[in-house]
VOGU-3710 file (C-alpha; in Angstrom, 3 decimals, decimal comma):
1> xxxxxxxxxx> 70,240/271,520/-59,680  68,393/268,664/-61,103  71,483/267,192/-62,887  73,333/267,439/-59,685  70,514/266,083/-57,788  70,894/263,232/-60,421  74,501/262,835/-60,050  74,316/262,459/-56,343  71,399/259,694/-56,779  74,224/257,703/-58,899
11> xxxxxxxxxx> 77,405/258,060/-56,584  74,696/256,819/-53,689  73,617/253,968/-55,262  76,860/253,013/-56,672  78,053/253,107/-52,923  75,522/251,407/-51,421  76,387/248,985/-54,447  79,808/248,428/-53,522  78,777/247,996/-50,409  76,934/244,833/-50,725
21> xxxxxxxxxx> 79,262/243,262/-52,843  82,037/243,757/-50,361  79,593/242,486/-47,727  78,160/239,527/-49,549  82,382/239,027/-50,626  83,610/239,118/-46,990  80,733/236,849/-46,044  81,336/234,186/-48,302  85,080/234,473/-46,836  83,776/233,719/-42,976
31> xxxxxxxxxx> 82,297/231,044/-44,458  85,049/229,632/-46,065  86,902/230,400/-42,716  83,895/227,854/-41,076  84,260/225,043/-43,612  87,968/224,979/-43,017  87,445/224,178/-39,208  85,407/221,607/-40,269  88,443/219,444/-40,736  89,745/220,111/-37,815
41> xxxxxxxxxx> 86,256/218,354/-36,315  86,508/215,491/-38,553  90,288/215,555/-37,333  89,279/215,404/-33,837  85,939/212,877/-34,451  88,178/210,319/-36,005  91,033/210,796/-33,459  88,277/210,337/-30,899  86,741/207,104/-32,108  90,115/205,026/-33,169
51> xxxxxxxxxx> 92,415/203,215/-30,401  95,173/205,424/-28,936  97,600/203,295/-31,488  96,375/204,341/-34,507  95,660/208,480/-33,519  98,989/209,568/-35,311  97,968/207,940/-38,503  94,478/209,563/-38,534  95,699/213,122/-38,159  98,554/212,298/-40,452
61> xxxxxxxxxx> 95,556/211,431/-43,392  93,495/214,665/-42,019  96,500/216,714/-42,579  97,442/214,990/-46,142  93,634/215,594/-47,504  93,078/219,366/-46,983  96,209/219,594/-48,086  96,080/217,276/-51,715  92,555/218,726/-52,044  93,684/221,935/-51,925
71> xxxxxxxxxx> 96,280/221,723/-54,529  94,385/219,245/-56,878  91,249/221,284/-56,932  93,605/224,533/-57,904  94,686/221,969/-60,608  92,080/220,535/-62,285  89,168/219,974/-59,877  87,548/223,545/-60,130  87,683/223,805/-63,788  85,856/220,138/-64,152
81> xxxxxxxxxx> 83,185/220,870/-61,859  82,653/224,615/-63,152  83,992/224,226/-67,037  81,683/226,340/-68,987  81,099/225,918/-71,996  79,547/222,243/-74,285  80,105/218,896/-72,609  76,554/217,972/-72,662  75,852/218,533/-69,059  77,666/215,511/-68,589
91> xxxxxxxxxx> 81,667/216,580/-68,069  83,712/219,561/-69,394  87,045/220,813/-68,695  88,153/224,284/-68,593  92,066/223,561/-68,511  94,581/223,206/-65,989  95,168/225,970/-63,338  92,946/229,334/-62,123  92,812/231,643/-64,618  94,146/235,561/-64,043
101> xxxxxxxxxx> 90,991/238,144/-64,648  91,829/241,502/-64,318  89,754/244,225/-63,139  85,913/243,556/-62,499  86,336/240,404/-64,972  87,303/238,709/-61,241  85,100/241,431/-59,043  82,035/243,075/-60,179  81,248/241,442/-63,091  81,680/237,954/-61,398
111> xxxxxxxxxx> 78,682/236,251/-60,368  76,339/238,831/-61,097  78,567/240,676/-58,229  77,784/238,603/-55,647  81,665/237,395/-55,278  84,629/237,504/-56,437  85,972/234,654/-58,646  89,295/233,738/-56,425  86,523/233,589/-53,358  84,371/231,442/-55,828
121> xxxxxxxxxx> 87,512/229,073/-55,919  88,767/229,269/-51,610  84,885/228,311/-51,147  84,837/225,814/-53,417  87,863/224,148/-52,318  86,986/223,804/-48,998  84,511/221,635/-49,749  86,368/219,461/-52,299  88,340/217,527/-49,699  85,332/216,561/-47,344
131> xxxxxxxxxx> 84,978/213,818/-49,216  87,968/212,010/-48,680  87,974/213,112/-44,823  84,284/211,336/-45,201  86,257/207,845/-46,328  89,271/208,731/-43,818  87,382/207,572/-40,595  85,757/204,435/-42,452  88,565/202,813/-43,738  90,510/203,771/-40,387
141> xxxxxxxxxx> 93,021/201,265/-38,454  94,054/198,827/-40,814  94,517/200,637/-44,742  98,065/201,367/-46,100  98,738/204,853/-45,841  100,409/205,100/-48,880  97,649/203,319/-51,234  95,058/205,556/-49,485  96,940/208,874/-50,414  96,867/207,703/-53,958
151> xxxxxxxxxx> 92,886/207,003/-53,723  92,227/210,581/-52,377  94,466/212,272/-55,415  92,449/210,206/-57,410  89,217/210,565/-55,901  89,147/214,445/-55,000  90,685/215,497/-58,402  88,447/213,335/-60,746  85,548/211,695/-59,396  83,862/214,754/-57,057
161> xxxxxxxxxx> 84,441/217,534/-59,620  82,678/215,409/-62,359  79,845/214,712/-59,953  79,405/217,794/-58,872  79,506/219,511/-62,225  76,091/217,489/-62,933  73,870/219,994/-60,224  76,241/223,368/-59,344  77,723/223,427/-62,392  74,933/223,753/-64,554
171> xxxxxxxxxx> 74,891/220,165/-65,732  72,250/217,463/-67,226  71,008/217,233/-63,461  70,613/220,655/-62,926  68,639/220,615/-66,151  66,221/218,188/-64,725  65,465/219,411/-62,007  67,702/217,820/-59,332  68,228/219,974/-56,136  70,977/219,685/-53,492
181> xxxxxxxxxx> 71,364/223,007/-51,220  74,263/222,351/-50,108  75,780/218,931/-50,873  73,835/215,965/-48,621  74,278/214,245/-52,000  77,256/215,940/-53,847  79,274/216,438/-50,905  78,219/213,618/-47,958  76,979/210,689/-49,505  79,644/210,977/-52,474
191> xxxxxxxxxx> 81,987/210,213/-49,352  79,338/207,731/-48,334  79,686/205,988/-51,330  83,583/205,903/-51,394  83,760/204,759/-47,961  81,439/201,710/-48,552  83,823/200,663/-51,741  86,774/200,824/-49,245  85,280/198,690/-46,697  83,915/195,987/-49,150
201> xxxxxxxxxx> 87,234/195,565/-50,457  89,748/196,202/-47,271  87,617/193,892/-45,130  86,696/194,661/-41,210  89,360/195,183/-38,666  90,705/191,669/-37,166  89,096/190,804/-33,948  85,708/192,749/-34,823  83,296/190,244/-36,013  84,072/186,289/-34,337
211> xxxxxxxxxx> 81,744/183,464/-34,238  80,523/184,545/-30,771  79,041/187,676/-32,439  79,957/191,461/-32,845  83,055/192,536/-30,786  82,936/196,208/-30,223  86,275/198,030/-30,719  85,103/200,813/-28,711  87,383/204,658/-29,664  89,617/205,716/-26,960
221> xxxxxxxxxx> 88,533/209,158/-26,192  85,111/209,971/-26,163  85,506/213,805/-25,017  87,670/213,985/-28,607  84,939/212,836/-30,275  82,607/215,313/-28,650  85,123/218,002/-29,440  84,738/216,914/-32,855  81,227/217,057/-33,521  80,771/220,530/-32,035
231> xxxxxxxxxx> 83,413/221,700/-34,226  81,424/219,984/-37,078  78,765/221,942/-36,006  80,129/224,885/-35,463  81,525/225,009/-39,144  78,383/223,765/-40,710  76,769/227,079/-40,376  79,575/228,203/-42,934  79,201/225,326/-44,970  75,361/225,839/-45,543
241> xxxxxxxxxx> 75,101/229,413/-44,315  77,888/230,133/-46,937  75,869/227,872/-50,001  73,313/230,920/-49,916  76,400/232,601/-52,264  75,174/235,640/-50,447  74,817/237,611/-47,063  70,912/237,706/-47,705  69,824/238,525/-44,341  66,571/236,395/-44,641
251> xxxxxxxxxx> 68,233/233,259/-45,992  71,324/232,995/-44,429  69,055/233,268/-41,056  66,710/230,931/-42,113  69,359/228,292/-42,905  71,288/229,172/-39,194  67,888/227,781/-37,763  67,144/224,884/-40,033  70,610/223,571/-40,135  70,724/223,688/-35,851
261> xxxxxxxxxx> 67,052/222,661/-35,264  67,961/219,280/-37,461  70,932/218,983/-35,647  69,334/218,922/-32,088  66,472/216,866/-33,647  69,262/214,386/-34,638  70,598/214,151/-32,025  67,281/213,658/-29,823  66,234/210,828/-32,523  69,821/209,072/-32,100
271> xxxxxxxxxx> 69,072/208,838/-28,225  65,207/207,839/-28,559  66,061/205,050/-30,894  69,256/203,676/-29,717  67,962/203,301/-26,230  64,898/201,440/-27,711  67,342/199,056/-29,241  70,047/198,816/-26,899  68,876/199,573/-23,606  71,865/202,451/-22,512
281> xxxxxxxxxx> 72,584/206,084/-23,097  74,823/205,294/-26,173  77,320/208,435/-26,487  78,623/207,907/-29,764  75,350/207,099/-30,988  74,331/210,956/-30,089  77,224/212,041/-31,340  76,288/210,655/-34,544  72,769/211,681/-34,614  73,500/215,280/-34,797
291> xxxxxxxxxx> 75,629/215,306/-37,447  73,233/212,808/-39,169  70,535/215,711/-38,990  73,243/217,912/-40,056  73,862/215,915/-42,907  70,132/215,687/-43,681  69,087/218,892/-43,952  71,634/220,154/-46,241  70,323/219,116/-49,360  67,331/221,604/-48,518
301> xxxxxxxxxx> 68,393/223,804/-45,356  66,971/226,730/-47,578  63,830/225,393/-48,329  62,760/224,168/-45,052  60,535/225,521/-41,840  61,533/224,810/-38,606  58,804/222,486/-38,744  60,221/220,594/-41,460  64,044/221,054/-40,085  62,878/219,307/-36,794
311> xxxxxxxxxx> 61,520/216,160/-38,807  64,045/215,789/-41,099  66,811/215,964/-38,195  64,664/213,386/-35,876  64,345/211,052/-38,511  67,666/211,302/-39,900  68,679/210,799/-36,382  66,505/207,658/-35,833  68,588/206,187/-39,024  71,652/206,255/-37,524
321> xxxxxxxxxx> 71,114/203,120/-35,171  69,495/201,181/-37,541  72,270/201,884/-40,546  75,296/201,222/-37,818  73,603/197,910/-36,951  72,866/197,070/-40,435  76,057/197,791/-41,606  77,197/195,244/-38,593  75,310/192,708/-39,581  76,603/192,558/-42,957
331> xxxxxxxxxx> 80,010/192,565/-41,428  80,727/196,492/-43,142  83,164/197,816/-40,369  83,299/201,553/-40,162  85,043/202,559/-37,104  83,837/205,865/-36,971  80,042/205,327/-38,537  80,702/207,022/-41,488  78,483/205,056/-44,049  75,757/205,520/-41,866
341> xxxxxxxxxx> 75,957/209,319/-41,447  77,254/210,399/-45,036  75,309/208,146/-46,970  72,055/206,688/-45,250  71,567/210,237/-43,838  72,953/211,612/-47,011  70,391/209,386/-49,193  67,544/210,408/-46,839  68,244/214,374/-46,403  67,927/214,531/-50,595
351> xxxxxxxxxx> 65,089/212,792/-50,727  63,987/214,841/-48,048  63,866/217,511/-50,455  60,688/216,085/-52,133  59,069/215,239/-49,215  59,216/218,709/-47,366  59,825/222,219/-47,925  58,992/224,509/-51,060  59,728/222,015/-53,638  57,781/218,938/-51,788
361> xxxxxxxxxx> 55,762/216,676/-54,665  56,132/213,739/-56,187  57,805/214,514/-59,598  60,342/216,503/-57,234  60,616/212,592/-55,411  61,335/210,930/-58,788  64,201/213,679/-59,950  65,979/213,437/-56,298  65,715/209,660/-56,697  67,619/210,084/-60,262
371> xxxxxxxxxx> 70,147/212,219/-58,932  70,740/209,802/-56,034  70,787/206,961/-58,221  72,768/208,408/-60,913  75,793/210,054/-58,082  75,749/206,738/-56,279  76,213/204,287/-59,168  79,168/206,752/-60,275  81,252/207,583/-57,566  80,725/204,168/-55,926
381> xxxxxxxxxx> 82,128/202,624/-59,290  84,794/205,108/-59,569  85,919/204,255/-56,041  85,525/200,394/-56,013  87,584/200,399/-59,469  90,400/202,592/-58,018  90,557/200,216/-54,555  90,354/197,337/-56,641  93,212/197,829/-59,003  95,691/198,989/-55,536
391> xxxxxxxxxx> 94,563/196,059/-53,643  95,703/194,150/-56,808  99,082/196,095/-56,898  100,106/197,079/-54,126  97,546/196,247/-51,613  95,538/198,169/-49,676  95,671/196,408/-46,073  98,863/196,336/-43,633  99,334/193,273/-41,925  98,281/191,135/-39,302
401> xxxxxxxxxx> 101,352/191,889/-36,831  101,561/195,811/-38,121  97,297/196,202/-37,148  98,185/194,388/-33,967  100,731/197,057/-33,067  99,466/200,194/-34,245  99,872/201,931/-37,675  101,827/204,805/-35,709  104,182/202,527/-34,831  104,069/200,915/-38,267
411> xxxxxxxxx> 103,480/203,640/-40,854  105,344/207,012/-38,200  107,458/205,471/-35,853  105,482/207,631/-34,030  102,825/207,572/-30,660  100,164/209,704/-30,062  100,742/209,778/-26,223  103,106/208,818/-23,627  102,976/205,307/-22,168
//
């Protein structure tokens, strides 16, 4: 009786077993699911904030980077940001292609069970191409189509993956100390950083900034835009829901509430500021502020009260006024404010990390300021050196008469909408 007793016991907890892998599994998979949609919000953002001539060529670059991050990360880009093995924390390669494990070498015996390596990989991919969506809407309305395409093969297959390898896959960063949840660094203000190299180098759109001052180029459908950012939203509770790399109940809760408490912070500190500064009820400034408090608190959505969500969204918020005028006033044009939301609030939601939360103190300060330091001087050298040598080739800008017109005209042959 005992034995059988005993046997029993087993089969149970091998059961209940299996059943929290599959659930963890098929959680990771909604979440995967919710980072996909995401670009379809940056789809819609940028389509929102450019002029009805250039919509076309947006979604035509949306549609081109999920799909060339998709294949390049199945390439190369997963096995250089997760390549096992010596490299000195500093870049590794694990070969070309996914491997093939058979049996619980790809289930059970994956990740200490919590998923299963080709859900490891789907996850993982969906993130990869954020970057370039992130450098999309800054470099929007007057970049060749053709040179950009290049950049983003470039950019998604080589410079991310190494990056990234440095914190979540077990690099020298990681070894420090270094902590980014879910990718305010790695993910958002690696796009940050790309974008700004574009912008220095293509120049602002023509018209923009005259000796009579700033001339906005305002986007031609604001409920687009608005579509946009609740999709962002939306999918953000798979991107740093799904970063838990688990259903655990209590975290995966935790994080739904930080990551929307910093986004309604963000949004509220977008509106206090901007009116301050401007006098009116700026929509896209709103717009901007939540997914600046979005961006902010996922470096350390896991970490975080509510308390400590709120001020981290408010003030990331607050940024976003003051990093769009800045960027103005150094004549930086990015149509659709990415600079300000992927990399000021990108910059700020790491170091946020330090400041708040479980791992608040200053030696935390001093290894999110390395990370920060070390990302940003990479990527944004990568980038600049990849935009530099195409300008010198084959050039990066259309010209004067094809920006005039529209690059769907120019580039598609193609309008957006009926005249």
């Amino acid at each position: 009786m005992q034995a059988q007793a005993l046997d029993t016991a087993q089969a149970a907890l091998e059961v209940g077993t299996t059943g929290l892998f599959t659930a963890n599994n098929t959680w990771m998979l909604v979440s995967t699911v919710l980072v996909f949609i995401m670009h379809l919000g940056f789809a819609t953002l940028e389509s929102g904030f450019v002029q009805r001539k250039n919509v076309v060529n947006i979604l035509f670059k949306n549609c081109m980077i999920i799909a060339m991050g998709l294949l390049t990360y199945w390439l190369m880009g997963f096995n250089l940001m997760y390549p096992g093995g010596d490299g000195g924390g500093y870049f590794g390669f694990a070969g070309f292609g996914l491997e093939m494990p058979e049996g619980a070498a790809g289930l059970t015996e994956y990740a200490d069970m919590g998923y299963t390596y080709w859900t490891d990989f789907i996850f993982q991919a969906m993130f990869a191409a954020t970057c370039c969506t992130i450098v999309s809407g800054a470099v929007a309305e007057r970049i060749k189509l053709g040179p950009f395409l290049i950049f983003c093969l470039l950019f998604v297959s080589i410079s991310y993956p190494i990056t990234g390898m440095w914190k979540w896959g077990a690099g020298w960063l990681d070894a420090r100390g270094f902590y980014d949840f879910a990718g305010s660094t790695l993910v958002h203000s690696v796009g940050g950083w790309g974008a700004l190299a574009g912008i220095m180098l293509l120049g602002p759109r023509a018209g923009k900034y005259t000796a009579n001052g700033i001339k906005p180029i305002t986007g031609h459908s604001m409920p687009l835009a608005a579509i946009g950012v609740f999709l962002l939203w939306f999918g953000w509770f798979g991107f740093n829901g799904g970063s838990v790399l688990s259903g655990d109940p209590e975290l995966v809760s935790l994080v739904f509430v930080t990551t929307s408490l910093a986004a309604a912070a963000g949004a509220v500190g977008a509106f206090i500021v901007s009116y301050a500064m401007f006098k009116t009820y700026d929509l896209p400034m709103v717009l901007n502020g939540i997914l600046g408090g979005l961006v902010g608190i996922t470096a350390g959505a896991d970490l975080m009260s509510p308390a400590n969500a709120f001020w981290i969204g408010l003030i990331a918020g607050a940024i976003i006024p003051l990093s769009v005028t800045f960027f103005d006033k150094m004549k930086l044009d990015d149509p659709v404010g990415a600079t300000s939301v992927h990399l000021a609030c990108g910059i700020w939601g790491t170091l946020a990390v330090g400041l708040f939360g479980d791992k608040a103190g200053s030696g935390q300060v001093v290894e999110q300021l390395i990370g920060i330091a070390a990302i940003g001087v990479f990527t944004f050298l990568f980038a600049f050196i990849v935009f530099f040598i195409l300008k010198a080739t084959v050039g990066i800008r259309v010209d004067e008469e094809e920006e005039a017109r529209g690059l769907d005209i120019g580039e598609h042959s193609l309008q957006a909408y009926r005249i």
